[in-house]
MARMIMI-671958 format. One line per 10 residues: number of its first residue (from 1); their letters; for each residue x, z, y of N, C-alpha, C. Coordinates in Angstrom, 1 decimal, m for minus. Each point is the difference from the previous one (the first is absolute). Last residue first. Layout:
# MARMIMI-671958
NUM> A> X:Z:Y:X:Z:Y:X:Z:Y ~ ...
This chain:
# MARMIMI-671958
261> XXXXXXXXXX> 0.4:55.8:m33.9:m1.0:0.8:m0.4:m0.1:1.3:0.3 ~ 0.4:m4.3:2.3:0.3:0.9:m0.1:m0.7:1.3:m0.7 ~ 1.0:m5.5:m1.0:m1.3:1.3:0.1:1.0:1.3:0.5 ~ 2.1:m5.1:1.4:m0.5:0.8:m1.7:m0.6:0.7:0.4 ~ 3.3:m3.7:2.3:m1.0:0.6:0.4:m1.1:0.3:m1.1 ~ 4.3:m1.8:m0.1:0.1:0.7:1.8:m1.7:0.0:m0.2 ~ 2.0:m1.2:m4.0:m0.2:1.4:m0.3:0.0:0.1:2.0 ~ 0.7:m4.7:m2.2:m1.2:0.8:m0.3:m0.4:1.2:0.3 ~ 4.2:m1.8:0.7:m0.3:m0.6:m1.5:m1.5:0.8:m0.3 ~ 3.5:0.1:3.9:m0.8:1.3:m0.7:m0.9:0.0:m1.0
251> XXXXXXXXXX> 3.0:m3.4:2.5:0.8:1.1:m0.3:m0.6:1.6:m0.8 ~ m2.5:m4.0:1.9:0.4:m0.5:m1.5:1.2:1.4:m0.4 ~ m1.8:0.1:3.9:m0.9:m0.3:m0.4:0.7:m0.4:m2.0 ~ 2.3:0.8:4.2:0.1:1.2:m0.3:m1.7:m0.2:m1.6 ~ 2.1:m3.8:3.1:0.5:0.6:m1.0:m0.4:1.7:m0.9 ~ m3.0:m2.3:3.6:m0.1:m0.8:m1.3:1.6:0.2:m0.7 ~ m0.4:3.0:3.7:m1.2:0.0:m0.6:0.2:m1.4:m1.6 ~ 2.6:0.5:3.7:0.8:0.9:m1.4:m1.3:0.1:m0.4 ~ m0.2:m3.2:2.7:1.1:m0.6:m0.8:0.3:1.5:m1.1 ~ m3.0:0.8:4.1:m0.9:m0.8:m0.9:1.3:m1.2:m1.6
241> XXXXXXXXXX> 2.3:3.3:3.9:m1.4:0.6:m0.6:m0.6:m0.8:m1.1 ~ 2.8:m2.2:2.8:0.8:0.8:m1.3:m0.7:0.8:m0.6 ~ m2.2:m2.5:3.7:1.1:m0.6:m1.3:0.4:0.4:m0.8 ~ m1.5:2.6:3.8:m1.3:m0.4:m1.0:0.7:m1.1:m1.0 ~ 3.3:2.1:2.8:m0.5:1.2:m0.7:m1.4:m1.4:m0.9 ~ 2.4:m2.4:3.3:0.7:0.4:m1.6:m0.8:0.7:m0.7 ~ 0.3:m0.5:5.0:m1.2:m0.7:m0.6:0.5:0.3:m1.5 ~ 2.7:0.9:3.8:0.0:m1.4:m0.3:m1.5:m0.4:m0.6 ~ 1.4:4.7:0.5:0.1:m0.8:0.9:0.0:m1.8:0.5 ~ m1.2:3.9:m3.7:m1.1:m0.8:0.5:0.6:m0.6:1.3
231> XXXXXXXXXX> 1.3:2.6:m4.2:0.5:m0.4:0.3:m0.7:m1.3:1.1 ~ m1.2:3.7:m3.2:0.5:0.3:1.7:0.9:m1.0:0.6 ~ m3.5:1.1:m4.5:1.0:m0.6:m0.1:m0.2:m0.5:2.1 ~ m1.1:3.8:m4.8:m0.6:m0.8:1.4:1.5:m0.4:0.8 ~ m2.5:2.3:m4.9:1.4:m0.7:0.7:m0.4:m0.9:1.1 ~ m1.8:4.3:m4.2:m0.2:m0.8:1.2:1.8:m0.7:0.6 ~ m2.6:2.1:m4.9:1.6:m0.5:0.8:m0.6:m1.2:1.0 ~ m2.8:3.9:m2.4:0.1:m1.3:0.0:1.3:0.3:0.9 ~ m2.5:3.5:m3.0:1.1:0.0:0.9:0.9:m1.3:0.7 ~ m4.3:0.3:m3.0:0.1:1.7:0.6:1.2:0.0:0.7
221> XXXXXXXXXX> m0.3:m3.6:m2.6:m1.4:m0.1:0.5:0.0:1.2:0.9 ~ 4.9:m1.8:m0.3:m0.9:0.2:m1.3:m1.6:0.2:0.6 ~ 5.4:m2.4:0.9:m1.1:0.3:0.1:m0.9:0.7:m1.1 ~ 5.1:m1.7:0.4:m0.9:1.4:0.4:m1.2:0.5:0.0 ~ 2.2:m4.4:m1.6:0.4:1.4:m1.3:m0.6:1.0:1.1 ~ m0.7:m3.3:2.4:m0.9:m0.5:m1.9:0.4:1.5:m0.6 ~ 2.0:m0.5:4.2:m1.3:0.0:0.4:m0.4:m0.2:m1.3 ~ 4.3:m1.1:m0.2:m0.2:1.2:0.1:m1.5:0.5:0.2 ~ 0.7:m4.7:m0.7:0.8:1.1:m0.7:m0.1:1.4:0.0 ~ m0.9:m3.3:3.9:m1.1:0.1:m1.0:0.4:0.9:m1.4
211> XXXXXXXXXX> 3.4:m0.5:2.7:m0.8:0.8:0.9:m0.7:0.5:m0.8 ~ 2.5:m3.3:m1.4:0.6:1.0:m0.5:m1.1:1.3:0.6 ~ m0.9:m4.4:1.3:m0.5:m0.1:m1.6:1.0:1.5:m0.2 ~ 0.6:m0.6:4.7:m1.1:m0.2:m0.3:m0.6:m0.3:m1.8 ~ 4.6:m0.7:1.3:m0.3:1.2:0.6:m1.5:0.5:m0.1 ~ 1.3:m4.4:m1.0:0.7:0.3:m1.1:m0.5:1.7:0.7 ~ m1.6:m3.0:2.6:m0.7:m0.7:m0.8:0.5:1.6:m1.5 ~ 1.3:0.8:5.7:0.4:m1.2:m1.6:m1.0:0.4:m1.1 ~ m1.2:1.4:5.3:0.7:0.5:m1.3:m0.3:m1.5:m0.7 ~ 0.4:0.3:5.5:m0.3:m0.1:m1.0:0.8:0.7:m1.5
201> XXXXXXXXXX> 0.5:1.9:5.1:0.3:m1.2:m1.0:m1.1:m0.2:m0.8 ~ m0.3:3.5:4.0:m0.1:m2.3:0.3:0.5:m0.5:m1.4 ~ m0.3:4.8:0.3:m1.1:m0.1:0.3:0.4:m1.5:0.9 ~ 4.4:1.5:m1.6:m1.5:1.4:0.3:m1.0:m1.0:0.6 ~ 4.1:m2.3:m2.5:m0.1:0.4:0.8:m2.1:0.6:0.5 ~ 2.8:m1.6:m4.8:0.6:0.7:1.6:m0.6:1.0:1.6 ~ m3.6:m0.6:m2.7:1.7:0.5:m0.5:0.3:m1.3:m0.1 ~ m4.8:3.0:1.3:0.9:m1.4:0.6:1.3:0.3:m0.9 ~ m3.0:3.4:m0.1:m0.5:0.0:1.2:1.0:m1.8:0.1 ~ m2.8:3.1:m4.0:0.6:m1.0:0.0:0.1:m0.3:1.7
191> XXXXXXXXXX> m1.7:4.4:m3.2:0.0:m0.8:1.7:1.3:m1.2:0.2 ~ m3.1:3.3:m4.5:1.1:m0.5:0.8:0.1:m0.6:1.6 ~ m2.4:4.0:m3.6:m0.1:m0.7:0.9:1.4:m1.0:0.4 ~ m3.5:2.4:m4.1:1.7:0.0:0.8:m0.5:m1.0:1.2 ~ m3.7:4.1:m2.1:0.3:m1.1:0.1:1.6:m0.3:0.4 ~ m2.5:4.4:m0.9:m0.7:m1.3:m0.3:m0.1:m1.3:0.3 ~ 2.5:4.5:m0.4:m0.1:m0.6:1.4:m1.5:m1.1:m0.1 ~ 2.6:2.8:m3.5:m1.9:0.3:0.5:0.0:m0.3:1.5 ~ 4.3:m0.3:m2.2:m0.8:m0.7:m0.8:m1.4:0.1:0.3 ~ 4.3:0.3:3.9:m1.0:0.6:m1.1:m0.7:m0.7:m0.8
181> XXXXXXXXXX> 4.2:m1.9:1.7:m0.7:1.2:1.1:m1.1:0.4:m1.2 ~ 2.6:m5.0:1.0:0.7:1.4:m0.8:m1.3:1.4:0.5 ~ 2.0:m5.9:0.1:m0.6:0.8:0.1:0.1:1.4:m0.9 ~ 3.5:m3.3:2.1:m0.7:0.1:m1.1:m1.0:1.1:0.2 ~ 3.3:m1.8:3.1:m0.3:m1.2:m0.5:m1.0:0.2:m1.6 ~ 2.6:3.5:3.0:m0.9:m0.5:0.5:m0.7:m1.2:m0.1 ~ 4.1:1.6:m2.3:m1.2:1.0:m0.6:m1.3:m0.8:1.0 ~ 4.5:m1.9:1.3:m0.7:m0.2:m1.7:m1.4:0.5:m0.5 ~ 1.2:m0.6:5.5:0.6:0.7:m1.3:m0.5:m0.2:m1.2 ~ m2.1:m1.8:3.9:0.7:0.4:0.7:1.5:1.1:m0.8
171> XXXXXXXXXX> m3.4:m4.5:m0.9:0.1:1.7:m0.2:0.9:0.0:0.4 ~ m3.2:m4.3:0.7:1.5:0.8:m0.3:m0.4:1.2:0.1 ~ m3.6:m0.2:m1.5:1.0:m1.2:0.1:0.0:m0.1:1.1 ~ m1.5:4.6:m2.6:m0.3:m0.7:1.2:1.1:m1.4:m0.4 ~ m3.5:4.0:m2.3:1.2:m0.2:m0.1:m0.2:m1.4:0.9 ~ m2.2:5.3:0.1:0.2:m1.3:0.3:1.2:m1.2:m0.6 ~ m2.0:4.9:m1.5:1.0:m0.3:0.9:0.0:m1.4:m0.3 ~ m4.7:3.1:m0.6:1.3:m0.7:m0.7:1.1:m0.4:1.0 ~ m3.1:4.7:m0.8:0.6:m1.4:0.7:0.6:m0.9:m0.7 ~ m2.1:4.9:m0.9:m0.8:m0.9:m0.3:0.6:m1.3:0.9
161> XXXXXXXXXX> 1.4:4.6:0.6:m1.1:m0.7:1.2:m0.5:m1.4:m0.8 ~ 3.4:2.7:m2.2:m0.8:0.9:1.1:m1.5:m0.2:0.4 ~ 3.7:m2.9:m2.1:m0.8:0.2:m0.8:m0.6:1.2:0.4 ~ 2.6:m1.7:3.2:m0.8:m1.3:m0.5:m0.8:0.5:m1.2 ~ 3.5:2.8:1.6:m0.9:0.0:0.7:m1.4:m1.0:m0.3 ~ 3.9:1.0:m2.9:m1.2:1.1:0.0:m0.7:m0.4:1.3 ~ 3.5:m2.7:m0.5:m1.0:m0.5:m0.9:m1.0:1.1:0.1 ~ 4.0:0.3:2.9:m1.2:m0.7:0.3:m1.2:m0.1:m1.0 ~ 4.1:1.0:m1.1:m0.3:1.4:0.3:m1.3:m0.1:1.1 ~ 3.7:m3.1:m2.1:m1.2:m0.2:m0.8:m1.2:1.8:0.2
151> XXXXXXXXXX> 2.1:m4.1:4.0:0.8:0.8:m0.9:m1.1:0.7:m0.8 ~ m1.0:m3.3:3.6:0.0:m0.3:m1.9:0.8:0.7:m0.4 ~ m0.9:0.7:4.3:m1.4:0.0:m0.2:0.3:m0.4:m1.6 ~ 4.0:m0.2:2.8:m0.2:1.3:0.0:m1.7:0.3:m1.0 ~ 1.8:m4.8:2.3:0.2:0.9:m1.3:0.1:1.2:m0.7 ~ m3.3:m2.7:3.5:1.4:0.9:0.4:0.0:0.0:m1.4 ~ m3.9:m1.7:0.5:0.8:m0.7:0.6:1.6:0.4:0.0 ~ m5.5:0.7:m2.4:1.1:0.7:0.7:1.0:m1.0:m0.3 ~ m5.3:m0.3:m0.6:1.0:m0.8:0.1:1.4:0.0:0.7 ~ m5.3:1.8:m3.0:1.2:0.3:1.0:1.5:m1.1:m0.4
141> XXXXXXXXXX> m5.9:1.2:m0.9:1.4:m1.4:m0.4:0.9:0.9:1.2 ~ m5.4:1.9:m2.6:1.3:0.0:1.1:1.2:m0.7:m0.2 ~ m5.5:0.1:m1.4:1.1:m0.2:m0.3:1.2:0.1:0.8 ~ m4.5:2.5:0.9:0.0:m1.2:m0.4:1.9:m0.3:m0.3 ~ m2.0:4.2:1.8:m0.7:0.1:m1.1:0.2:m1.7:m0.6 ~ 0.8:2.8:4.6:0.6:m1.1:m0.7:m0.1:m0.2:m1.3 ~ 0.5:3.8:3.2:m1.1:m0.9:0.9:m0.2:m1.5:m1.2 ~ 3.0:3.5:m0.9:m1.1:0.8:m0.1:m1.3:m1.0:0.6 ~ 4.5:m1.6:m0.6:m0.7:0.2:m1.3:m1.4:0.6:0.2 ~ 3.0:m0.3:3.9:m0.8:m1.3:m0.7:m0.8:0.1:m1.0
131> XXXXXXXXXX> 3.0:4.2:1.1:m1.2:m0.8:0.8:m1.2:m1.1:m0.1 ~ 3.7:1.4:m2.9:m1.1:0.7:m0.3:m1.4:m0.5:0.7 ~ 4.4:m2.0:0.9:m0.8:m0.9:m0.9:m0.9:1.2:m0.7 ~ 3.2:1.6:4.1:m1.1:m1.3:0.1:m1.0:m0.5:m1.4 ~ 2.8:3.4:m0.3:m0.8:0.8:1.0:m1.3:m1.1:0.2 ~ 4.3:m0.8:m2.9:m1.3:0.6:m0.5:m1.3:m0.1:0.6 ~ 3.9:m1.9:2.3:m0.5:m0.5:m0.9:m1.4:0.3:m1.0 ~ 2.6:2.7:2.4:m0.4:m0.6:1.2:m0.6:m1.2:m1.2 ~ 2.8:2.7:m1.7:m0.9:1.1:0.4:m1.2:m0.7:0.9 ~ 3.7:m2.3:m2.0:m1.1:0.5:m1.1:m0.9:1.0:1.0
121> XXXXXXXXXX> 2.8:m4.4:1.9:0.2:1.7:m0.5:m1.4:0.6:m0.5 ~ 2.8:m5.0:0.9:m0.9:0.9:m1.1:0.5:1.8:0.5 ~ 1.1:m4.3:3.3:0.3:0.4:m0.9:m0.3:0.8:m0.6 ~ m1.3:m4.2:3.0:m0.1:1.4:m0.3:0.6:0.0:m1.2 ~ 0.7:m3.8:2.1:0.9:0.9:0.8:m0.6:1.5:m0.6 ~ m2.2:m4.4:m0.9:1.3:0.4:m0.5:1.2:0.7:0.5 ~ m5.7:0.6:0.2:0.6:m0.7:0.7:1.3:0.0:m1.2 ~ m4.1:0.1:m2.1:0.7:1.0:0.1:1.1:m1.0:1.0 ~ m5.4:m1.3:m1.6:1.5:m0.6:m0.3:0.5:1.3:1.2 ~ m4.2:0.0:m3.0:0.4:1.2:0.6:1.2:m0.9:0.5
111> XXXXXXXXXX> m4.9:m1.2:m2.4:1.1:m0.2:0.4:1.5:0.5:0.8 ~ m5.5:0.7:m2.6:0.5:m0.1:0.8:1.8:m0.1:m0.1 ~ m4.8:m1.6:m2.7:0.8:0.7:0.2:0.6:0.3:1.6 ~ m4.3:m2.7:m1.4:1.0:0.1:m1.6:1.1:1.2:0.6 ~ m5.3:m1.2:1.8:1.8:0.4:0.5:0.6:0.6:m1.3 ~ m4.8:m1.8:0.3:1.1:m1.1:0.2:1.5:0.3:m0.1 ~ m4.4:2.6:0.0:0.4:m0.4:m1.1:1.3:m0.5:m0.1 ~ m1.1:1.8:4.6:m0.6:m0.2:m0.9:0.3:m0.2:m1.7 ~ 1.7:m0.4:4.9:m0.1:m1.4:m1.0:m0.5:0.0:m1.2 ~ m0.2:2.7:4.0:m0.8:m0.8:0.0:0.5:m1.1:m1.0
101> XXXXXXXXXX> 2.7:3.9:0.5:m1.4:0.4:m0.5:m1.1:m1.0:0.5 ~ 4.2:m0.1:2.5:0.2:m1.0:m1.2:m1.5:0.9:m1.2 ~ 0.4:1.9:4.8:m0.1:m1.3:m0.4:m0.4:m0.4:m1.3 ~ 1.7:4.3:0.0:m1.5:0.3:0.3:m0.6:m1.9:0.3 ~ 4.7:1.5:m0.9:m1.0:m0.4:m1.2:m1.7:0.2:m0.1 ~ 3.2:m0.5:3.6:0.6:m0.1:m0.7:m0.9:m0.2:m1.0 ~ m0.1:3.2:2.9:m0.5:m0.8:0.6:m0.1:m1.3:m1.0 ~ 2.1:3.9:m1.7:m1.9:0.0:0.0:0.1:m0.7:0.7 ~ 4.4:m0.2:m0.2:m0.6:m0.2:m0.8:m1.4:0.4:0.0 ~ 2.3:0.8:3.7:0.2:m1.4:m0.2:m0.6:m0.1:m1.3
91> XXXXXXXXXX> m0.3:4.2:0.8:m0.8:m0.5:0.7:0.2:m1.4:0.1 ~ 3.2:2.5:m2.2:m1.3:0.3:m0.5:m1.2:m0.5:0.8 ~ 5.3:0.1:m0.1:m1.0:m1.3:0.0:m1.2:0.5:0.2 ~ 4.7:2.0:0.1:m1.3:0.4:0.8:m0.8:m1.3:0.1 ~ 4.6:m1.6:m2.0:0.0:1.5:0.5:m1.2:0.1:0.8 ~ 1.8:m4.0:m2.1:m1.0:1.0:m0.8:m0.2:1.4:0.4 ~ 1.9:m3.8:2.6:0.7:0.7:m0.6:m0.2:0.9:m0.9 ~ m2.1:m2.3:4.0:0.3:1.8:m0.1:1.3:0.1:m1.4 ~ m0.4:m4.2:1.5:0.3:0.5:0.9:0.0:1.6:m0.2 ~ m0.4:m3.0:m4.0:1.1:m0.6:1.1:0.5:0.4:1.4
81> XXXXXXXXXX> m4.3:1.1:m3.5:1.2:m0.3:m0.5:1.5:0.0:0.5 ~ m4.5:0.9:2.8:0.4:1.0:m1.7:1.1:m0.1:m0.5 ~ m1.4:m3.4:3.1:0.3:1.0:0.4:0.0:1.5:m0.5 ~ m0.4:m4.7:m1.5:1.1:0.6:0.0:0.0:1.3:1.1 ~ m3.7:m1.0:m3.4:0.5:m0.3:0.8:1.2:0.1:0.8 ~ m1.7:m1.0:m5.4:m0.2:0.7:1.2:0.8:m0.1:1.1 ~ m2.6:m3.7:m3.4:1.6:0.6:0.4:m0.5:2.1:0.7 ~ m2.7:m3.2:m3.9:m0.4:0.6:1.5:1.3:0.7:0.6 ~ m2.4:m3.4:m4.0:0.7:0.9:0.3:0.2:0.6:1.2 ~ m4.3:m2.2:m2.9:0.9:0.2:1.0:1.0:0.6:m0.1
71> XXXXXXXXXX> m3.3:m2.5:m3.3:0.2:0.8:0.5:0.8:m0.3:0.8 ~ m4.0:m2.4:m3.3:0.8:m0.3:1.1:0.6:1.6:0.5 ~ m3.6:m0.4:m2.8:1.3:0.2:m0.8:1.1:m0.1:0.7 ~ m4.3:m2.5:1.4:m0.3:1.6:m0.2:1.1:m0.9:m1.4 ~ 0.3:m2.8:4.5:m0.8:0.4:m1.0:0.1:1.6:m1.2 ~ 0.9:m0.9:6.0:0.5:m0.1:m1.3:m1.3:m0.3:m1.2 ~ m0.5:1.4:4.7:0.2:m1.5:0.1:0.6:m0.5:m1.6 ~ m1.8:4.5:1.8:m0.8:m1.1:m0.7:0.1:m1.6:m0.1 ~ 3.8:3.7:1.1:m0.6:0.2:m1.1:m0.9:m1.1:m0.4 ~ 1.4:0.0:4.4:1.0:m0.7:m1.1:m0.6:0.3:m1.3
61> XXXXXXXXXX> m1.9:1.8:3.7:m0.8:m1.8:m0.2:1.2:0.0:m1.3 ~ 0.7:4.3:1.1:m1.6:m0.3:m0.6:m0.6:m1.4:m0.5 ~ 4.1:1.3:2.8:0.3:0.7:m1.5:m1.5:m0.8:m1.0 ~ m0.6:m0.1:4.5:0.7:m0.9:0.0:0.8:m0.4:m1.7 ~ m2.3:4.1:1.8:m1.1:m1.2:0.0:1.3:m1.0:0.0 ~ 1.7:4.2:0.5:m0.6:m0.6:m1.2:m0.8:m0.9:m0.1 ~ 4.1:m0.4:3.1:m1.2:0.7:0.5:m0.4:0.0:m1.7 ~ 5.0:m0.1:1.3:m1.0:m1.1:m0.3:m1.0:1.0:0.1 ~ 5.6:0.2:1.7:m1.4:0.4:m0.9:m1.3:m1.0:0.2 ~ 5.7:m1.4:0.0:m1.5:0.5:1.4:m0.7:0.6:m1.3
51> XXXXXXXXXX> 4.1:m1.3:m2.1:0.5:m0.6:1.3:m1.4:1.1:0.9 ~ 0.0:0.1:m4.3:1.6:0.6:0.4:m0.5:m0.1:1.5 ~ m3.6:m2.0:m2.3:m0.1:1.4:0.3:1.2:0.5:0.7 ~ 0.3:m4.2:m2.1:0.0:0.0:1.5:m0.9:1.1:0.4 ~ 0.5:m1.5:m4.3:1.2:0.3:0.9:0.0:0.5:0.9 ~ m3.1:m0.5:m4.8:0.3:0.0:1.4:1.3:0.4:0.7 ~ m0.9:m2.7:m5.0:0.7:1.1:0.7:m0.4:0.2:2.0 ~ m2.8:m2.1:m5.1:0.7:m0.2:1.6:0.6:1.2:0.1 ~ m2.5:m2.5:m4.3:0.7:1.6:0.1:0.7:m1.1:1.9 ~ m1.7:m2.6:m3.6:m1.3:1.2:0.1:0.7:0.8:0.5
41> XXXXXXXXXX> 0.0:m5.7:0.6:0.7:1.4:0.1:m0.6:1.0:m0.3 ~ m1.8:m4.5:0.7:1.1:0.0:m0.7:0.6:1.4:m0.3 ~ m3.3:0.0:2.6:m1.0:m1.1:m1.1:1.1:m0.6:m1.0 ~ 0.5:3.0:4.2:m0.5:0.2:m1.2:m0.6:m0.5:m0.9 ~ 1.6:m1.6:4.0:1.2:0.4:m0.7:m0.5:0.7:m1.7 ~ m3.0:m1.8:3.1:0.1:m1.2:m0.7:1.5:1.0:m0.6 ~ m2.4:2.5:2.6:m0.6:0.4:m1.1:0.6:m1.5:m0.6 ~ 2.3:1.0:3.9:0.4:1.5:m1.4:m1.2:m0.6:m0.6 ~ m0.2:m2.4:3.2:1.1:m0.1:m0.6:0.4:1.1:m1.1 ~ m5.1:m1.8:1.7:1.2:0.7:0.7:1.7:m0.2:m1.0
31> XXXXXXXXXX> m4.6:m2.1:m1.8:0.2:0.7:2.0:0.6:0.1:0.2 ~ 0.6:m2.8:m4.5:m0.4:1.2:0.6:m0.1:0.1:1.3 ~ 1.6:m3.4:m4.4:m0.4:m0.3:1.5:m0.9:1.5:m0.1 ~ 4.8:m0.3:m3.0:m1.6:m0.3:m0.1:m0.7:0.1:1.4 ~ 5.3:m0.7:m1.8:m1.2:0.3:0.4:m1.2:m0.5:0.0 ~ 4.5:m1.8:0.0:0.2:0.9:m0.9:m1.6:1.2:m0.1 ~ 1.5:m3.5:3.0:m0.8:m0.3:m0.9:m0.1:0.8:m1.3 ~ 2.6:1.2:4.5:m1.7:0.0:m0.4:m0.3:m0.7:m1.0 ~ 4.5:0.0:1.9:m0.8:0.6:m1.3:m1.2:0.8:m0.3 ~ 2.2:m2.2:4.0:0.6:m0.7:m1.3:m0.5:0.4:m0.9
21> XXXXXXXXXX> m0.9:2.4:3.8:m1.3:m1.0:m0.3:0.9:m1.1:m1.2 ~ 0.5:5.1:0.4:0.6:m1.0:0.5:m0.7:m1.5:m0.3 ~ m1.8:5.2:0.4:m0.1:m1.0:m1.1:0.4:m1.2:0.7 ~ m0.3:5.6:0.3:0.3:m1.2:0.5:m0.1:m0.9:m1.2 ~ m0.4:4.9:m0.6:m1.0:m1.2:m0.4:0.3:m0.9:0.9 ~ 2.9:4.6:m1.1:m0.5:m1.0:0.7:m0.7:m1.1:m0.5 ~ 3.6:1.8:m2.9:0.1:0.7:1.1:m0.7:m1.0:1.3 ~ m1.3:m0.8:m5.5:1.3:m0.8:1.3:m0.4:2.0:1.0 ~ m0.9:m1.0:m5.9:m0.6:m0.5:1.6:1.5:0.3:0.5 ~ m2.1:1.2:m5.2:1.1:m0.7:0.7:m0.1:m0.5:1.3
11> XXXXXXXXXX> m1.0:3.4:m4.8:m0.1:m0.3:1.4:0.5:m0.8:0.8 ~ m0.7:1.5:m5.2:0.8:m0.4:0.7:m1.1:m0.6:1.1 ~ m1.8:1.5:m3.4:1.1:0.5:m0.4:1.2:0.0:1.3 ~ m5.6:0.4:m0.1:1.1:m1.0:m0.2:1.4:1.0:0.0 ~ m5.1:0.3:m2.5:1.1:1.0:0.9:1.1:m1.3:0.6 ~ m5.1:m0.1:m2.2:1.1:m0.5:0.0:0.8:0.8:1.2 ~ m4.3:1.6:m2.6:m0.2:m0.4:1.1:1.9:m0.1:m0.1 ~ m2.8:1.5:m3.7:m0.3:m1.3:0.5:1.1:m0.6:1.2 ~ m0.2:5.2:m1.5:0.5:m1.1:m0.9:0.1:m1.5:0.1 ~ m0.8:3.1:4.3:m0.6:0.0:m1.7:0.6:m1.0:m0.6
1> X> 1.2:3.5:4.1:m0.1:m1.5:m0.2:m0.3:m0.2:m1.5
């Protein structure tokens, strides 16, 4: 990246391009909904890989539906995650990333959320994030659920494999409320899912400028502080999205977006 060319410091989108028609004006007129999402938003989290796989032509329309800088995040599926259990992926993964290779430029990272029933074993943990790593050359986010995943004998794995450890609202424990995992991850990741209550509340005005806070002191051109915001049962995630956007804006006094040099 040349001297010229602006890095943003901070990331900020929704889990999903829905767009609650209350807050459509928040937008710009486009085809489709993901490309009017992107006319406010540079960073999407896909979801709904967890749930079914996707063809690459489909990976393909999303890419040219974006403007250039626009990225993706990309869950993996739960049948890696949730059903094998990281145990014998290797073929769910090439299928996997043989799709999402239609997004092209576009795919900012991948996503890992960890059922809360698994519990960290290093041998099985290794086995898996070599795996990925070997298929996976793009940013990796992991989002472990059991408290066994933040004792500090975890951190050699994260700095292994280049990961950052997700930090989540609500957390499920003190430690799970801060980001943590490798410096050459190249990026933090948060996941705002609702608080109180998971994916229907809205966030306060006062929660959201502390948010923006942290996103200002983390970000940097080489390691932006992504935050995507899960709280889409109600519709909320693009409100609170586009509310930490114009705080997080004055929270960075100029610096959310400089040369990476």
């Amino acid at each position: 990246m040349s001297a010229r060319t602006r890095a943003p410091r901070v990331r900020i989108g929704c889990a999903g391009w829905s767009i609650p028609a209350q807050h459509g004006h928040l937008f710009h007129d486009g085809p489709s909904h993901l490309a009017r999402y992107a006319t406010r938003f540079d960073v999407v989290e896909i979801n709904s890989t967890f749930h079914r796989p996707h063809r690459q032509p489909t990976f393909e329309r999303w890419a040219a539906s974006v403007p250039a800088g626009f990225l993706f995040s990309v869950k993996l599926p739960r049948t890696v995650t949730h059903d094998a259990r990281l145990h014998g992926t290797a073929g769910a993964l090439d299928a996997f990333f043989e799709s999402v290779a239609g997004l092209g430029t576009t795919f900012g990272g991948v996503l890992a959320q960890l059922p809360p029933s698994l519990v960290f074993d290093a041998r099985v943990a290794d086995r898996f994030f070599a795996m990925l790593r070997r298929r996976c050359d793009a940013r990796i986010a992991c989002e472990p659920r059991h408290s066994s995943w933040f004792e500090p004998r975890v951190a050699r794995l994260w700095e292994r494999y280049a990961i950052t450890r997700v930090a989540a609202d609500p957390a499920s424990l003190a430690d799970a409320a801060r980001t943590a995992g490798s410096a050459r991850a190249g990026w933090t990741y948060r996941r705002w899912h609702g608080s109180p209550r998971m994916y229907y509340s809205r966030y306060a005005d006062e929660a959201l400028r502390a948010l923006a806070r942290e996103l200002a002191r983390d970000g940097r051109p080489r390691t932006p502080a992504w935050c995507i915001l899960d709280n889409t049962a109600h519709g909320h995630a693009i409100a609170d999205a586009a509310r930490l956007q114009a705080f997080v804006a004055p929270a960075t006094a100029g610096r959310l977006h400089e040369p990476d040099a």
